[in-house]
C-alpha positions in Angstrom: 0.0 0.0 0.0 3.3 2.0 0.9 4.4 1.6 -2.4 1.5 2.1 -4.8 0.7 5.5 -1.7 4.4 6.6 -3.5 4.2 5.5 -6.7 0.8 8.1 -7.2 2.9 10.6 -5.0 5.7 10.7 -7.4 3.5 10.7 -10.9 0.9 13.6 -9.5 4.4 15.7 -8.4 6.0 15.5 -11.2 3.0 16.5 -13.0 3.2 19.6 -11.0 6.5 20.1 -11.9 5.7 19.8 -15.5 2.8 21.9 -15.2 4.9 24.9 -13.3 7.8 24.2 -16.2 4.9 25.1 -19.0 3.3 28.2 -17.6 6.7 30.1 -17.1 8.3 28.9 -20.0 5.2 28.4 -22.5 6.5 29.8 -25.4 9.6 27.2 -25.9 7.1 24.0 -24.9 4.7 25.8 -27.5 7.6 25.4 -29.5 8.6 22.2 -28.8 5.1 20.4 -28.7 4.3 21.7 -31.9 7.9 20.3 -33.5 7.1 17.1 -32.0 3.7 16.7 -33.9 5.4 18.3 -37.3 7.8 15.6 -36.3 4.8 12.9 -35.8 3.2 14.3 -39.2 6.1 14.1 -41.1 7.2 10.5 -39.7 5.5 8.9 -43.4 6.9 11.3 -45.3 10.7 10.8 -44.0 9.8 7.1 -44.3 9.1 7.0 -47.5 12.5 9.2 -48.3 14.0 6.6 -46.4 13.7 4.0 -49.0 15.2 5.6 -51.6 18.0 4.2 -52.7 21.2 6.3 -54.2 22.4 3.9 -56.5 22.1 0.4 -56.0 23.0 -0.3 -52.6 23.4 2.9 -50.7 19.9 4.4 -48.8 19.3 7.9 -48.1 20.6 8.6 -44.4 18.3 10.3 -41.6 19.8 13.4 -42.0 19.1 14.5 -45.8 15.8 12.3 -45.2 14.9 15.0 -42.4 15.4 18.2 -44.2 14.0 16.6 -47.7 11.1 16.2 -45.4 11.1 19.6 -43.7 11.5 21.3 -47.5 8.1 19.4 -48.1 6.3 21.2 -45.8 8.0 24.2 -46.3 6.9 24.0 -50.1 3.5 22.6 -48.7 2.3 25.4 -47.4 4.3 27.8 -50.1 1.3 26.4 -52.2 -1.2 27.2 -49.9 0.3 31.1 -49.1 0.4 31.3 -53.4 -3.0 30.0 -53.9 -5.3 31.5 -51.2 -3.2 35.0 -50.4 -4.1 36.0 -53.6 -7.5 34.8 -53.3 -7.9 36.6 -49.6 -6.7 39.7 -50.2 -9.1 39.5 -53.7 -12.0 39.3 -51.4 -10.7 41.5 -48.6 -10.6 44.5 -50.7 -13.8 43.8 -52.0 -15.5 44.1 -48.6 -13.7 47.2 -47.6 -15.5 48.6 -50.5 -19.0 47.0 -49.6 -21.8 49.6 -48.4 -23.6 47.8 -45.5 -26.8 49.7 -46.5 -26.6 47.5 -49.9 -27.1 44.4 -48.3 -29.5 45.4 -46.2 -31.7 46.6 -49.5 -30.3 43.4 -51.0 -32.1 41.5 -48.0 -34.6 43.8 -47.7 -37.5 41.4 -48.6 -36.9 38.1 -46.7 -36.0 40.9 -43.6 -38.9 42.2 -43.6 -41.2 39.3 -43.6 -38.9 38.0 -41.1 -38.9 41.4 -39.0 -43.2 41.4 -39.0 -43.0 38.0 -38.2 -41.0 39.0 -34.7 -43.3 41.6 -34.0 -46.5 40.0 -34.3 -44.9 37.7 -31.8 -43.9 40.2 -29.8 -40.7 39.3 -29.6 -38.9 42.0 -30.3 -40.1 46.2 -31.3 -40.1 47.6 -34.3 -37.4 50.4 -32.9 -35.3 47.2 -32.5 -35.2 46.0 -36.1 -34.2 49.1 -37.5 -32.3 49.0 -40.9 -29.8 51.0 -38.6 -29.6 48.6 -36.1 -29.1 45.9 -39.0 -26.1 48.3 -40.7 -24.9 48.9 -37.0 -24.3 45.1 -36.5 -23.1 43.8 -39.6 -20.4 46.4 -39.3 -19.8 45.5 -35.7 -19.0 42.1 -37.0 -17.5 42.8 -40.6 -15.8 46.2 -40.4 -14.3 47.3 -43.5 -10.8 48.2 -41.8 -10.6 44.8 -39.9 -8.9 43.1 -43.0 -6.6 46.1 -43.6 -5.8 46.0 -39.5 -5.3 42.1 -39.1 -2.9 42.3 -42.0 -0.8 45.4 -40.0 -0.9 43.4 -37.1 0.7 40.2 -39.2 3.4 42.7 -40.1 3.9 44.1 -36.8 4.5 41.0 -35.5 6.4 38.8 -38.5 9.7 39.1 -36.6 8.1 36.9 -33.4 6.3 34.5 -36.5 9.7 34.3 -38.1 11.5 33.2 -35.0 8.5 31.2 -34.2 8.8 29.4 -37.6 12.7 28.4 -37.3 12.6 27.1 -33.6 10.0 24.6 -34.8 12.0 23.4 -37.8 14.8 23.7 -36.0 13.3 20.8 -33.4 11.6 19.0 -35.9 14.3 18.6 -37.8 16.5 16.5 -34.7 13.1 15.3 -33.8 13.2 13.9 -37.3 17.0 13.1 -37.2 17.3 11.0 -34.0 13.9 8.9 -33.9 14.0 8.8 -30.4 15.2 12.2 -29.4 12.0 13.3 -27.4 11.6 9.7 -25.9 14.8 10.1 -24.2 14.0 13.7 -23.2 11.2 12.7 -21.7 12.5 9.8 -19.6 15.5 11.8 -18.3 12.6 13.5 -16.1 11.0 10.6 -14.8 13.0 8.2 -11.7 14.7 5.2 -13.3 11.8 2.3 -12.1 9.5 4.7 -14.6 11.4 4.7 -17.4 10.1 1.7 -19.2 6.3 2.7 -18.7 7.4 5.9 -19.7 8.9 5.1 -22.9 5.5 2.9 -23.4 3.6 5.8 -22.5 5.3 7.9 -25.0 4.8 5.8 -27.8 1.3 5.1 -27.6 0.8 8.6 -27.6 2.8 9.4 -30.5 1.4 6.4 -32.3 -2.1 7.7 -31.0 -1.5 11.3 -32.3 0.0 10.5 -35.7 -3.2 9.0 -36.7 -5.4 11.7 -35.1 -3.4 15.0 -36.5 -3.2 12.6 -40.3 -6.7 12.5 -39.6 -7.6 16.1 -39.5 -5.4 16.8 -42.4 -7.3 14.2 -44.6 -10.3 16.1 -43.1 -9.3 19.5 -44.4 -8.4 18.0 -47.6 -11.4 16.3 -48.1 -14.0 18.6 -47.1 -11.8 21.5 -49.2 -12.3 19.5 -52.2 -15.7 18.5 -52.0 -17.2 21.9 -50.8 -15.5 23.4 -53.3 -16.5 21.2 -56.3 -20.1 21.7 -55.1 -19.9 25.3 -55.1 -18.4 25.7 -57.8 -20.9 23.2 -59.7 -23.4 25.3 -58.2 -22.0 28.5 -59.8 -21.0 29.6 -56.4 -18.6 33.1 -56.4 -14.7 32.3 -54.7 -15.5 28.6 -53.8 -12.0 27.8 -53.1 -11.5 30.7 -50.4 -15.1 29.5 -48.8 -14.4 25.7 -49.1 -11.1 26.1 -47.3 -11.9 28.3 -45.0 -15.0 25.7 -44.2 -12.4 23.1 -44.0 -9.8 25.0 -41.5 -12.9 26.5 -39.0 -14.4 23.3 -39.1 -11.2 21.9 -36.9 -13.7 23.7 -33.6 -16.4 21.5 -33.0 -19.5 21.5 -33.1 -18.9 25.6 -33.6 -16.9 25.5 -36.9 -19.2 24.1 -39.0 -21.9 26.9 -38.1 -19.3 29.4 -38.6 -17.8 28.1 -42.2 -21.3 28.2 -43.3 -22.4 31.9 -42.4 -19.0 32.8 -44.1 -20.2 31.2 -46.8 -23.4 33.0 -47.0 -21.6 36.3 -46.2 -19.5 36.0 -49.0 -22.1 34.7 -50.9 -24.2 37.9 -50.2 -21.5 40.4 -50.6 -20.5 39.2 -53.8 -24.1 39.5 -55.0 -25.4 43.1 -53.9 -28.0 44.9 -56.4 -29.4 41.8 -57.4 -32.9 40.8 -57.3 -33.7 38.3 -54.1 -36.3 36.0 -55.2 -34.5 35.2 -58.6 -31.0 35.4 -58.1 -29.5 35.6 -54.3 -32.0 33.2 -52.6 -31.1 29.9 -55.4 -27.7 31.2 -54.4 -28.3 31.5 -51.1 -29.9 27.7 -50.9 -27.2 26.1 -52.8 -25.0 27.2 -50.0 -27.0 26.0 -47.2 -27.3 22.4 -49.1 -23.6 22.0 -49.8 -22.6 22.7 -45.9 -25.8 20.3 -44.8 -24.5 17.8 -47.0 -20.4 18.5 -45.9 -22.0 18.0 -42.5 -23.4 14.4 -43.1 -20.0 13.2 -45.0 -18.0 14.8 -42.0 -20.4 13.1 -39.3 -21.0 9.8 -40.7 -17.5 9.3 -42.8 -15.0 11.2 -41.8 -14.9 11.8 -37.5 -15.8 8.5 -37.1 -12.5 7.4 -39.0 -10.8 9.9 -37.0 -11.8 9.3 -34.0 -12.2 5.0 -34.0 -8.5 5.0 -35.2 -7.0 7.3 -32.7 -8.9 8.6 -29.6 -10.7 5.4 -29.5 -13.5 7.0 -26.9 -17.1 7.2 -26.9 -18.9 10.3 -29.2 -21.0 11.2 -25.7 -17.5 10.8 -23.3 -15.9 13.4 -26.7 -18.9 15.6 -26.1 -18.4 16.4 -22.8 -14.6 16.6 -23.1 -15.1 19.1 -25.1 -17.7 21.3 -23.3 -16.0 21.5 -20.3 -12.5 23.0 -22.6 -14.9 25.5 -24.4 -15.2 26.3 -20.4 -11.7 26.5 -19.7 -10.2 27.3 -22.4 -12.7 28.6 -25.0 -12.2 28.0 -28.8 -8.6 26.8 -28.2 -10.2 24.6 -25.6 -12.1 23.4 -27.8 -9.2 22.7 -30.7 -6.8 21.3 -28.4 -9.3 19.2 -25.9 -9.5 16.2 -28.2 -5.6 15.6 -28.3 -4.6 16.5 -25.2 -7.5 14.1 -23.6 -5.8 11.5 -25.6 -2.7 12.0 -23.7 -4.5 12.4 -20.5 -6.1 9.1 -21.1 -2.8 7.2 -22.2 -0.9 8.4 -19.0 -3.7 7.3 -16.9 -4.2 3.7 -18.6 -0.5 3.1 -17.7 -0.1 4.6 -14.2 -3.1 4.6 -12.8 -4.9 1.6 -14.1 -5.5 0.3 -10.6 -8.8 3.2 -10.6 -11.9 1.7 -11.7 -13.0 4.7 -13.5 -9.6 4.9 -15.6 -10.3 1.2 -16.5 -13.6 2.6 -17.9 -12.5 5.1 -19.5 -10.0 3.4 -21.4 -10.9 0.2 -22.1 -11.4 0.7 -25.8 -7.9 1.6 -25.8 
């Protein structure tokens, strides 16, 4: 009883330790953590440069394997910056020119019915569904400058992103070097009769992760290409820009989704001002609303439950909760980062403290 009293001692102190270690040095563990799951990501990737062979006998070595990786992503996400920049700034100068009051008289109609609709109810006044109220909140939410402001701010800070950018690939790159680098980091910390669990521990996670983060990437990718083929079947304005915006904001859940799709609209709307309602906006307007409800049933049915069977491996109603109470913590990161780290909460608690009925619950599946 001594033992196991000591054993639970020595794993909830040294989570302390680790916690106190994050919070005053969160930046370089932001760092760190986020090189480690590049690492993770890019473990297939190096593999498969791995097998190359330079001649006949002679296989490419870890070290050009690592940076032919790390150029991957690098030219990666050029792609993306030279396909969507152009795209973004496109429609961001377009709404800095956009006249609120236009798209108000562009939804004047279905406003109106709507607005009678809420009075009759007496829901709401007639003082509070003013036209001005209408132009007072869309601009609240879409203000011409914010584009022109965010994209000062991304200057003002590029030194910090720049930094930001070569620590990770920096760590990445020995995390992609010496395979088990962060294994060995990680047991350093941890007293010598933990070591072995530890290293078990770590790889389950990694093994755990890799299939969760591959998973969301073939989410984005999937949902990217099929909004946008929809939309632009459909005759839709800038489907790329909405079907990957759609496909990053859908990474918060439960949230995302609603959000990609009232982008969509937005830009659907804006792009469309002067035109008559009935006729022309509202087919558009539809044709939207179907292609999310449709992304929503491939994503619900197909794709999360590929994610999450092959990786977290935990019950939708147990991933529901998990995620409400992180919206309460931590808010929309909360929310992005509750699934993962949850995973790692459940691994670590599987191999220490297994002897706890409700850890054996919780991860039975596992």
């Amino acid at each position: 009883m001594k033992t196991e009293n000591r054993r639970i001692a020595i794993i909830v102190f040294s989570l302390l330790v680790l916690g106190t270690v994050v919070y005053f040095l969160s930046d370089i563990v932001g760092y760190v953590i986020i090189a480690w799951v590049l690492s993770m990501v890019g473990q297939p990737i190096m593999n498969l440069f791995l097998k190359i062979k330079i001649g006949k006998k002679i296989r490419m070595g870890r070290i050009p394997a690592a940076i032919l990786t790390l150029i991957s992503f690098i030219i990666g996400i050029g792609l993306l910056v030279m396909i969507f920049v152009p795209l973004i700034i496109e429609q961001a100068n377009n709404l800095r020119n956009v006249q609120y009051d236009q798209i108000y008289e562009t939804l004047s109609v279905p406003i109106s019915t709507i607005n009678q609709k809420l009075i009759d109810l007496g829901i709401v006044t007639s003082d509070q569904l003013s036209s001005e109220n209408f132009i007072r909140a869309l601009s609240d939410w879409f203000k011409p400058d914010f584009i022109s402001n965010f994209i000062g701010n991304i200057f003002s800070i590029a030194g910090n992103i720049l930094i930001g950018i070569f620590s990770v690939l920096f760590i990445a790159f020995f995390f992609l070097r010496e395979k088990n680098l962060f294994t060995n980091f990680i047991k350093a910390m941890v007293p010598d009769e933990y070591e072995a669990d530890t290293e078990v521990v770590i790889e389950d996670i990694s093994r755990m992760l890799r299939k969760y983060f591959g998973g969301i990437i073939l989410q984005i990718l999937c949902i990217t290409a099929f909004v946008s083929i929809l939309l632009w079947i459909f005759g839709i304005q800038n489907a790329l820009l909405i079907a990957f915006f759609a496909a990053i904001i859908n990474v918060i859940p439960y949230v995302g989704p609603f959000i990609g799709a009232l982008f969509g609209l937005f830009i659907t709307v804006s792009s469309n001002l002067n035109v008559d309602f009935y006729e022309v906006l509202s087919p558009l307007m539809i044709k939207v609303v179907i292609v999310f409800a449709v992304m929503q049933l491939v994503d619900n049915f197909i794709l999360q439950p590929f994610i999450y069977s092959n990786s977290v491996k935990a019950h939708p109603l147990e991933i529901f909760i998990i995620i409400l109470v992180a919206a309460k913590v931590g808010g929309i990161l909360g929310m992005i980062l509750a699934i993962p780290t949850y995973t790692v909460i459940r691994v670590i608690a599987k191999e220490f403290l297994n002897q706890f009925k409700i850890v054996q619950k919780l991860t039975g599946s596992m």
